[in-house]
C-alpha positions as CSV (number, residue, x, y, z in Angstrom):
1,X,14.0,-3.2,-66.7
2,X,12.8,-2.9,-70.4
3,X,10.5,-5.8,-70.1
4,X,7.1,-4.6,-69.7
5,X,4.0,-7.9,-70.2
6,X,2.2,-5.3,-72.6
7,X,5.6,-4.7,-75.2
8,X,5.2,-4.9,-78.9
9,X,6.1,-7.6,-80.2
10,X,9.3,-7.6,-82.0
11,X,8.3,-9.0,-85.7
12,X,9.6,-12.3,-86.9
13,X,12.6,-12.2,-89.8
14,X,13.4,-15.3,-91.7
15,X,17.1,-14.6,-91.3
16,X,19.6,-14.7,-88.3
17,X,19.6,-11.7,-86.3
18,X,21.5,-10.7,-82.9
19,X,20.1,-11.8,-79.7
20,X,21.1,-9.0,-77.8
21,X,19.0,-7.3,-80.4
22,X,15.8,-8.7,-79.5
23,X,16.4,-10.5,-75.9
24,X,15.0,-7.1,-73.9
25,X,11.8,-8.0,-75.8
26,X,9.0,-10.7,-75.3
27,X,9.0,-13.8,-78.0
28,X,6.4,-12.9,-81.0
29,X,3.4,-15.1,-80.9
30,X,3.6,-18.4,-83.2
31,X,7.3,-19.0,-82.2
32,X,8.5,-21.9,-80.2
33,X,11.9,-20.5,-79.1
34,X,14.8,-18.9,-80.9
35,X,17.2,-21.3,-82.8
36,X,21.2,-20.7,-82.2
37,X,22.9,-20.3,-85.5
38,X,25.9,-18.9,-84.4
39,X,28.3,-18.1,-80.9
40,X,31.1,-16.1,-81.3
41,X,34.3,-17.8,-79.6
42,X,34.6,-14.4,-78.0
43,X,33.0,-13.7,-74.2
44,X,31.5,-10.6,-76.0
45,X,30.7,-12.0,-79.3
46,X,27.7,-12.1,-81.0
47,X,24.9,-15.0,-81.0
48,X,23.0,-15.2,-83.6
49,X,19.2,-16.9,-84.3
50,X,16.1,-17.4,-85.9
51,X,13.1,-17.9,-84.9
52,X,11.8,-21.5,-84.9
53,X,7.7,-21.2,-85.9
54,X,5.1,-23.2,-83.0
55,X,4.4,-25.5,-86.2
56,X,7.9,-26.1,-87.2
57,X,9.1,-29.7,-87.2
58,X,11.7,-31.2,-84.5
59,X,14.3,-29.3,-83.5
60,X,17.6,-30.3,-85.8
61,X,20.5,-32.8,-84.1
62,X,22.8,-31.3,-81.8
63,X,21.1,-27.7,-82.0
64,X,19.9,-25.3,-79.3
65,X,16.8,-23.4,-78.7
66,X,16.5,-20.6,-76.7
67,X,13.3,-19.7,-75.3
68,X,12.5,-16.4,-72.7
69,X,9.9,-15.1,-71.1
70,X,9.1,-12.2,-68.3
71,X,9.5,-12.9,-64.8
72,X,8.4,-11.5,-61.9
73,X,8.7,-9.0,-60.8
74,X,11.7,-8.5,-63.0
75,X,14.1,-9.9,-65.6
76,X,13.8,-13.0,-67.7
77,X,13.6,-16.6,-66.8
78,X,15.4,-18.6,-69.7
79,X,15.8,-21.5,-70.7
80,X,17.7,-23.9,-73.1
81,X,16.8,-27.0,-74.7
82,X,19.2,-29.5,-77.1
83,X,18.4,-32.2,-79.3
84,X,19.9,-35.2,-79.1
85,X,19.2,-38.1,-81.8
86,X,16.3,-39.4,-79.0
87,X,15.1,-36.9,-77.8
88,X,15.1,-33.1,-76.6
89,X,16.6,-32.7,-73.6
90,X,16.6,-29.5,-71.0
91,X,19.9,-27.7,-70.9
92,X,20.2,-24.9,-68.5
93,X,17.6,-22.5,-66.6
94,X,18.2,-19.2,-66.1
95,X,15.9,-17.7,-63.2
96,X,15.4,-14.1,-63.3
97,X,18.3,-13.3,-65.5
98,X,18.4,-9.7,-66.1
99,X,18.0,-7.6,-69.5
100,X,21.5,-8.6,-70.7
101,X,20.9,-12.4,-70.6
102,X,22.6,-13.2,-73.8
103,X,26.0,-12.8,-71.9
104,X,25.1,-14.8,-69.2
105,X,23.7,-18.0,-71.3
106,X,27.0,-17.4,-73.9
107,X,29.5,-19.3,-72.3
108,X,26.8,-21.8,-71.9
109,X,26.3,-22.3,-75.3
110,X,29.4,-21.9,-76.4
111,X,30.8,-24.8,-74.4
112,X,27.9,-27.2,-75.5
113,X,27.7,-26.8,-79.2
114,X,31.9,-27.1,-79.0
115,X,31.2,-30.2,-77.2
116,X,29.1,-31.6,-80.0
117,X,31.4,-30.6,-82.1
118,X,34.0,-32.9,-80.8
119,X,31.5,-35.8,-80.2
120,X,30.7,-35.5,-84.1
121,X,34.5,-35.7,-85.1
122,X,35.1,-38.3,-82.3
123,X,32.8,-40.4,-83.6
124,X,33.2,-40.0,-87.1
125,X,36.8,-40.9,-86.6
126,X,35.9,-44.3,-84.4
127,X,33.4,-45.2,-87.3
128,X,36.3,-45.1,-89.5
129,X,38.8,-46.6,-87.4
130,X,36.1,-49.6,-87.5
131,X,35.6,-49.7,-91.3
132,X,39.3,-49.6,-91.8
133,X,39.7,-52.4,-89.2
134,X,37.8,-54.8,-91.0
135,X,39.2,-54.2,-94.3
């Protein structure tokens, strides 16, 4: 187990990196969680983030945010949170999860940003099915 209470922290970039990269690490200090920018479609594929700052404003529509933190006496517990246009709702829990996390939560994420996806065409075509209706 690489994650030791007393680990450096891993420094905070302002563009998306892997999450394997950094998920064997605790989060730096002023973050709130790690922002999904991008699942690969593949089981093995990367997800990419950014950091999302303690002071940073509500978490965008339809995004996930990843947060992580040691457990004891090993692995990570993790958890996911998604915005909804209320409110921010918990996703999943991951107890424990060992160093390689990011595979386990994948299919996760993967399915639930597809999902939104397909609620934003669905309803963009049902608006339009309505203005066209009362033309």
């Amino acid at each position: 187990m690489t994650n030791p209470i007393n680990a450096p922290e891993v420094p905070i970039p302002s563009h998306a990196l892997p999450l394997h990269s950094i998920a064997a690490h605790p989060m730096p200090s002023g973050v709130r969680g790690a922002l999904v920018q991008r699942v690969s479609a593949l089981p093995d594929g990367p997800l990419d983030v950014t950091w999302l700052a303690t002071e940073s404003p509500k978490l965008p529509l339809r995004r996930i945010r990843l947060r992580w933190e040691p457990a004891s006496p090993t692995g990570w517990n993790v958890t996911a949170h998604l915005s909804l246009a209320t409110a921010e709702v918990h996703l999943a829990s991951w107890p424990a999860a060992p160093d390689d996390w990011p595979r386990l939560v994948h299919p996760t994420i993967h399915e639930v940003l597809g999902l939104c996806a397909a609620l934003t065409v669905a309803t963009a075509a049902l608006d339009l099915s309505n203005q066209l209706a009362q033309v």
